[in-house]
N, C-alpha and C positions, 0 to 999 in steps of 0.2 A: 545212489542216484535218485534222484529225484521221479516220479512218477511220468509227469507231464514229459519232462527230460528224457526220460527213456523211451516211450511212446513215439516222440517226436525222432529221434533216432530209429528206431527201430521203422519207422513211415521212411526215413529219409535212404533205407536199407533196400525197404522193397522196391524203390523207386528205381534203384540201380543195379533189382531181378536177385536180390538175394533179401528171399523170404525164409522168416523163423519158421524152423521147426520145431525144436524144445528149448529146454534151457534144464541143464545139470549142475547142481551147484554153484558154480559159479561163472561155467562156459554156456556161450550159445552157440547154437546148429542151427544153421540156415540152409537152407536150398538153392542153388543156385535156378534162374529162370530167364524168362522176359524178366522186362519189370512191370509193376502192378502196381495201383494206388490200394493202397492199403491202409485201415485205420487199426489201430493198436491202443486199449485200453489195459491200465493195469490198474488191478484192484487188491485189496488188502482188508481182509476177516478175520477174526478172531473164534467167534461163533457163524457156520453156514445157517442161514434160517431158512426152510424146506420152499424148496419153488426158486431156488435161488438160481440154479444152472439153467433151471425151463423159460424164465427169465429174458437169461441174457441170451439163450438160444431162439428163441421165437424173437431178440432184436435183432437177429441177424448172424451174430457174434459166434464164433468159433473159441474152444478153448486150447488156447495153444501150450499152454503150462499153467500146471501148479506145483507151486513151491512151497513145501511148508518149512516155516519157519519157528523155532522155539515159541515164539510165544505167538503166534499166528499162523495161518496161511497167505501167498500171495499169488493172485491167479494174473496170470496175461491172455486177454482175447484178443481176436483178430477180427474185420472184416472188411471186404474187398470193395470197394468204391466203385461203385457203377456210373457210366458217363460223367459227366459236368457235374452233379448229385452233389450237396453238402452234406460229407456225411459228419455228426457225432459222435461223441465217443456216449456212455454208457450213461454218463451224470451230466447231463446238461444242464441241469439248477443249479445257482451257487451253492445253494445250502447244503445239496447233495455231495458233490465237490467236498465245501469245508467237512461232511463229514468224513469222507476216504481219506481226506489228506490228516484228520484227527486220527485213522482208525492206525495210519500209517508213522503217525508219530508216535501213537501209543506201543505199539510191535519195536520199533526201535527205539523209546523210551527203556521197555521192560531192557531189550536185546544188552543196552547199554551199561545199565544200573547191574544186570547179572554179569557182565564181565568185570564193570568194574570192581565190582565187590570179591569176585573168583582172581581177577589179577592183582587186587590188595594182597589178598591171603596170598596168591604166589608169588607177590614181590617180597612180603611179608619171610616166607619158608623161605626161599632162595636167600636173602638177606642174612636171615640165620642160619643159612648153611653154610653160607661163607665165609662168615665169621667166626664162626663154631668151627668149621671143619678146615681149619689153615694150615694142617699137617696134610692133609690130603689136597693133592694139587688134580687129582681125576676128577673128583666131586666138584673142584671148583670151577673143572673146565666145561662140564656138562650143566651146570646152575645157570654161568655168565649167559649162555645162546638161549637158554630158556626165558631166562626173565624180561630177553632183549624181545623176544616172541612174543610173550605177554602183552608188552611195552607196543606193539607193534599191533597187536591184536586189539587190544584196547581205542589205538588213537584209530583205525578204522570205524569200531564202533561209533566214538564220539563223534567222528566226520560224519557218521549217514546221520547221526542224531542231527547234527548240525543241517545237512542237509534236511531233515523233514520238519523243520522249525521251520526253516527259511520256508518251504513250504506253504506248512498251516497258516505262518502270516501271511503272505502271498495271499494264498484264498480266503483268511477272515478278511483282509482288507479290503480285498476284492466283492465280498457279498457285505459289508459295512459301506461302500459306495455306491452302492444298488440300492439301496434300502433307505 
């Protein structure tokens, strides 16, 4: 999902008193509550550069998860919206924007390109295992759900890739019409 998308959900959650707690691979924990305006930014690093957390804590922001990902981290902040207040999320420049939303194509860029390449190869083995191994009907029943797995793991990746393209253009276009 898309950064802004998830934010935007995750705002549209607290509103209806169920505020994040964490997030574990690939569930979220919420709290039930009142409900609360809440602003929720997510951000995406490769490298942290020192002052990063003091940061976004002296904006207000709470750290509600960090998620590391193979070739990244992904953090989600939170913070509570006081009165009528507009609040912000973390990047209010464009150009700050296109870069989170580059940092976050790059993380699923690599994400991508290493599955794809790891599900070649085990389309790859599975393919000659099952051809090679036609006397054995075990092997061939344990090969077939694997490779569908792969198959299955794969088009996930290429989705969020897809998703974070849509993205990045979204926000170059967006700071190319400002400019």
């Amino acid at each position: 999902c898309s950064p802004g998308r998830l934010g935007a959900w995750l705002e549209s959650q607290a509103a209806r008193g169920m505020l994040l707690r964490r997030v574990h691979k690939n569930s979220f924990y919420f709290k039930e509550g009142p409900p609360r305006r809440m602003k929720y930014f997510i951000d995406a690093h490769k490298n942290i550069a020192p002052g990063y957390f003091d940061i976004h804590t002296q904006a207000g922001f709470t750290l509600v998860s960090d998620l590391p990902q193979q070739f990244g981290r992904i953090f989600i902040w939170s913070r509570e919206q006081v009165d009528n207040a507009v609040l912000h999320g973390l990047y209010i420049d464009r150009e700050e924007r296109l870069a989170c939303a580059r940092r976050f194509l790059s993380i699923n860029l690599k994400q991508a390109c290493f599955f794809l390449g790891m599900g070649a190869f085990y389309l790859f083995l599975g393919w000659w295992a099952l051809r090679s191994l036609k006397g054995f009907l075990l092997l061939q029943i344990i090969w077939a759900p694997l490779i569908l797995l792969w198959l299955i793991r794969i088009a996930e990746h290429l989705y969020a890739l897809c998703l974070s393209i849509i993205t990045y253009r979204h926000e170059k276009r967006a700071v190319s019409t400002c400019n």
